[in-house]
Kinemage of the C-alpha trace (Angstrom):
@kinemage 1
@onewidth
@group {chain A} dominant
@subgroup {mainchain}
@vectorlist {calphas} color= white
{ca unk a 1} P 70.346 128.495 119.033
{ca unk a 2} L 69.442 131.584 121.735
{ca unk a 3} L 67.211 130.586 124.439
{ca unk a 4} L 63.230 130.704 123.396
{ca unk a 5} L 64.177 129.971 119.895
{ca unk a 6} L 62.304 126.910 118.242
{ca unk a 7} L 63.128 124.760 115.050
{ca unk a 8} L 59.942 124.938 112.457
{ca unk a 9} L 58.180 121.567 112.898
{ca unk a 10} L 57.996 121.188 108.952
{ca unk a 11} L 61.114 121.817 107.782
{ca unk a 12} L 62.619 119.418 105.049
{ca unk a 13} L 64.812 116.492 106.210
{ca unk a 14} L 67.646 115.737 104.121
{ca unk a 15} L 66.878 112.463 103.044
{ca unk a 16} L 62.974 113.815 102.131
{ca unk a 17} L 64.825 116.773 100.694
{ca unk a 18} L 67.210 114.649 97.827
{ca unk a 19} L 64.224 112.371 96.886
{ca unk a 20} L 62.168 115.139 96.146
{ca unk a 21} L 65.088 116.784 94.097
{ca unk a 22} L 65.043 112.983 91.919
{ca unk a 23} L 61.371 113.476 91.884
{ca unk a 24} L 61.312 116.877 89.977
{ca unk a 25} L 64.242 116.212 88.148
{ca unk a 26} L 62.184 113.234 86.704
{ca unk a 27} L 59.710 115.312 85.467
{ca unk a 28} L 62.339 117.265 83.026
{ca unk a 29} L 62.282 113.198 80.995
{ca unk a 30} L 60.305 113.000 77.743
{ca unk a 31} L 59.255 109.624 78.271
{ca unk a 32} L 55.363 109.101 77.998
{ca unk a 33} L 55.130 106.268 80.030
{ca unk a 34} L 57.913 106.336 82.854
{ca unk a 35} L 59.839 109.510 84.117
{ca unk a 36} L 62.774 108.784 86.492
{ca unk a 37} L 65.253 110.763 88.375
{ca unk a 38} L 68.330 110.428 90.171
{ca unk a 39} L 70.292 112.518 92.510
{ca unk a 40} L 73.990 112.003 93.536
{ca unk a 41} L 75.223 113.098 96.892
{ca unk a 42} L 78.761 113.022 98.201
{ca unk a 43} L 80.155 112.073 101.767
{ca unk a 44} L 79.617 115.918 102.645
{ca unk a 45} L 75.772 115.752 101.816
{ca unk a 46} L 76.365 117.670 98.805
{ca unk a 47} L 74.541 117.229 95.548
{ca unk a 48} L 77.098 116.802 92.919
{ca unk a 49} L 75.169 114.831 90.076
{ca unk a 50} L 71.507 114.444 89.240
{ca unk a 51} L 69.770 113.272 86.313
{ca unk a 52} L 66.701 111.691 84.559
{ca unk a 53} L 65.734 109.103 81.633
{ca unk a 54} L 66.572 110.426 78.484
{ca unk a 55} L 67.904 109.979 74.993
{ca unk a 56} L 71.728 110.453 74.728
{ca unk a 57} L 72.517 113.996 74.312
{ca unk a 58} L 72.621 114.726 70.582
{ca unk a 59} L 69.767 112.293 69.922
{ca unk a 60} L 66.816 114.221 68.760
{ca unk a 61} L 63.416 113.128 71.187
{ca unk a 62} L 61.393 113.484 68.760
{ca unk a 63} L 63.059 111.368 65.787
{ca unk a 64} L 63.924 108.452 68.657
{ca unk a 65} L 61.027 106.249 69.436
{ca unk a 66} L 59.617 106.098 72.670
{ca unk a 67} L 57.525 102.863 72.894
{ca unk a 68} L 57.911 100.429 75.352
{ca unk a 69} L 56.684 97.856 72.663
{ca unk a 70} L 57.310 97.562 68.620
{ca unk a 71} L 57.423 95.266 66.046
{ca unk a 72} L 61.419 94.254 67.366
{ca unk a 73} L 63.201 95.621 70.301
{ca unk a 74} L 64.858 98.493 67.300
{ca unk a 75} L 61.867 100.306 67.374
{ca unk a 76} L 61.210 100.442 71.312
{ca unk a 77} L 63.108 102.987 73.508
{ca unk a 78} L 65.068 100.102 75.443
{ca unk a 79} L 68.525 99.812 73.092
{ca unk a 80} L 68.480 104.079 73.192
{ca unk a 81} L 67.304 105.720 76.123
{ca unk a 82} L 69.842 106.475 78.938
{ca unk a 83} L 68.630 105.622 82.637
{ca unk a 84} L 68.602 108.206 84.634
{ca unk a 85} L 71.186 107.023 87.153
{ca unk a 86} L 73.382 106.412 83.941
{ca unk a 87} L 72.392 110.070 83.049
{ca unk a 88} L 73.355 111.639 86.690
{ca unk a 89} L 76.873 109.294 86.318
{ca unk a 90} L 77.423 111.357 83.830
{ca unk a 91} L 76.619 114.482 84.654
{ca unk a 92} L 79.231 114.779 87.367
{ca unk a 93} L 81.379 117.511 85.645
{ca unk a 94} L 84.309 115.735 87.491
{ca unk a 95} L 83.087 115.194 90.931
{ca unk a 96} L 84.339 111.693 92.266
{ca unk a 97} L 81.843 109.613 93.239
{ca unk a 98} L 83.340 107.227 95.410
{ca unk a 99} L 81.662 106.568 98.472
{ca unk a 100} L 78.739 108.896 97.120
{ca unk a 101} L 74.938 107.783 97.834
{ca unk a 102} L 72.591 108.068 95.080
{ca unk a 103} L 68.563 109.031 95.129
{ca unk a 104} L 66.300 107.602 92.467
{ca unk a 105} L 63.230 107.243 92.273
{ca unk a 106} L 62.982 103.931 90.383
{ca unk a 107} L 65.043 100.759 91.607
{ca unk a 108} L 68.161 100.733 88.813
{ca unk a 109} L 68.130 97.992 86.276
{ca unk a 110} L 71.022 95.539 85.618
{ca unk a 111} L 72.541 98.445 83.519
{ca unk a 112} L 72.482 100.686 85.760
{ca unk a 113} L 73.792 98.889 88.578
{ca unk a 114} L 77.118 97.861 86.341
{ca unk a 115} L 77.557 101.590 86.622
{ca unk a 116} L 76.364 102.557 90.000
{ca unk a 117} L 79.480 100.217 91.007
{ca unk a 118} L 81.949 101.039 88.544
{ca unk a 119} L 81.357 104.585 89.780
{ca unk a 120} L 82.034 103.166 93.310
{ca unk a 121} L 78.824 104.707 94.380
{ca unk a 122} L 78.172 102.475 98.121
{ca unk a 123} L 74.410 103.298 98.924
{ca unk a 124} L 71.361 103.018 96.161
{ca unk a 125} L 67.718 104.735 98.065
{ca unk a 126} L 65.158 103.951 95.842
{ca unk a 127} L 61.635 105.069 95.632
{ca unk a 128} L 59.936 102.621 93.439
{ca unk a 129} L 60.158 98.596 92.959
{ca unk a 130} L 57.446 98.586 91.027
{ca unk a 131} L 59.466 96.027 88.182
{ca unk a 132} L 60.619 94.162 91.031
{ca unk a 133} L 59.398 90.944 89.346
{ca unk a 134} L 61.464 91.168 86.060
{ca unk a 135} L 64.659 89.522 85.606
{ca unk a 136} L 66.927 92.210 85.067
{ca unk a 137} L 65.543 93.492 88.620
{ca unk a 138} L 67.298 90.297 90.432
{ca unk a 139} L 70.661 90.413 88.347
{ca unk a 140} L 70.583 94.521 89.793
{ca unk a 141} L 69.916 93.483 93.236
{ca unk a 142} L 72.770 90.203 92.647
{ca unk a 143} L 75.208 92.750 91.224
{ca unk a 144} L 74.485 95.417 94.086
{ca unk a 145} L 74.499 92.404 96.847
{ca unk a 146} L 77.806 90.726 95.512
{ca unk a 147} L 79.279 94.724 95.490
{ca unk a 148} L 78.759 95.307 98.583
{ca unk a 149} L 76.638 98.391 98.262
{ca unk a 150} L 73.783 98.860 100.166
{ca unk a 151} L 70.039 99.386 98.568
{ca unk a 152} L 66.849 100.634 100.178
{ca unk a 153} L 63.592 101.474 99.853
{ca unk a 154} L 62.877 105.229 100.948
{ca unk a 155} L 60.562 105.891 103.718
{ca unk a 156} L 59.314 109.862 103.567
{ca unk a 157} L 59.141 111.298 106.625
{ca unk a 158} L 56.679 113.873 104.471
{ca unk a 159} L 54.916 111.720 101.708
{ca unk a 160} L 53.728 114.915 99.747
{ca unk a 161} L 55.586 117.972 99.595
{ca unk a 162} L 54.383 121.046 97.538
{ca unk a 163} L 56.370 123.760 95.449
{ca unk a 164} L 54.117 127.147 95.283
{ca unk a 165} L 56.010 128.427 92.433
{ca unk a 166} L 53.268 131.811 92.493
{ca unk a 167} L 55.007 135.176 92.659
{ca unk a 168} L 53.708 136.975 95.606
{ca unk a 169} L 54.266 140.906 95.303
């Protein structure tokens, strides 16, 4: 940097940066209730994977169901949907995620951890524990703990961030 040049005060931090990429990519799920995103980035601090909660590719949204309750677990979206760290696994076009960190913006559930650690991802940052209480929660954290792969909660450094998305002329 030449002398008498300054760094903008508000610029976006990395970390701030890949959360808020999970964050919009979240908003691209179909789910009424719960839209999640994840974001995969490599040892280089590139993004080579996102994704967000969704029905397996093929799967119509609109014939699926969506309910998070039904008259048997068939006619909830639990057996169906894809988690969006499950989705962002595999949406890697071939990138190797070994020793990759990955961004989401809901704590992964047991499923998803199986996978986070199969893909030898070694650093979970979540946003949200809001189902921290459920059971499924503690076999993700066991599976994650007994792995070896680190899990945090993320701490913005800016807690809102806005896209203007107006054309200015």
């Amino acid at each position: 940097m030449a002398s008498g040049d300054t760094w903008r005060a508000d610029y976006l931090v990395q970390e701030d940066y890949w959360m808020a990429m999970a964050a919009l990519t979240a908003k691209r799920s179909r789910d009424p209730k719960t839209q999640v995103g994840a974001l995969i980035v490599n040892q280089k601090n590139d993004i080579v994977a996102i994704g967000y909660n969704q029905m397996p590719k093929g799967c119509d949204d609109y014939v699926m169901p969506w309910k998070r309750e039904g008259k048997d677990k068939w006619d909830t979206k639990y057996p169906y949907v894809c988690s969006a760290a499950a989705a962002a696994i595999m949406n890697t076009n071939g990138a190797v995620l070994k020793g990759c960190n990955i961004y989401v913006t809901l704590f992964p559930d047991n499923e998803s951890a199986k996978l986070i650690i199969q893909a030898g991802i070694t650093k979970v940052v979540y946003l949200s524990d809001q189902y921290r209480d459920m059971e499924m929660m503690a076999a993700s954290k066991k599976f994650l703990e007994v792995a070896g792969i680190e899990f945090r909660q993320f701490q913005p450094r800016e807690p809102t961030i806005t896209i203007d998305l107006a054309v200015n002329n």
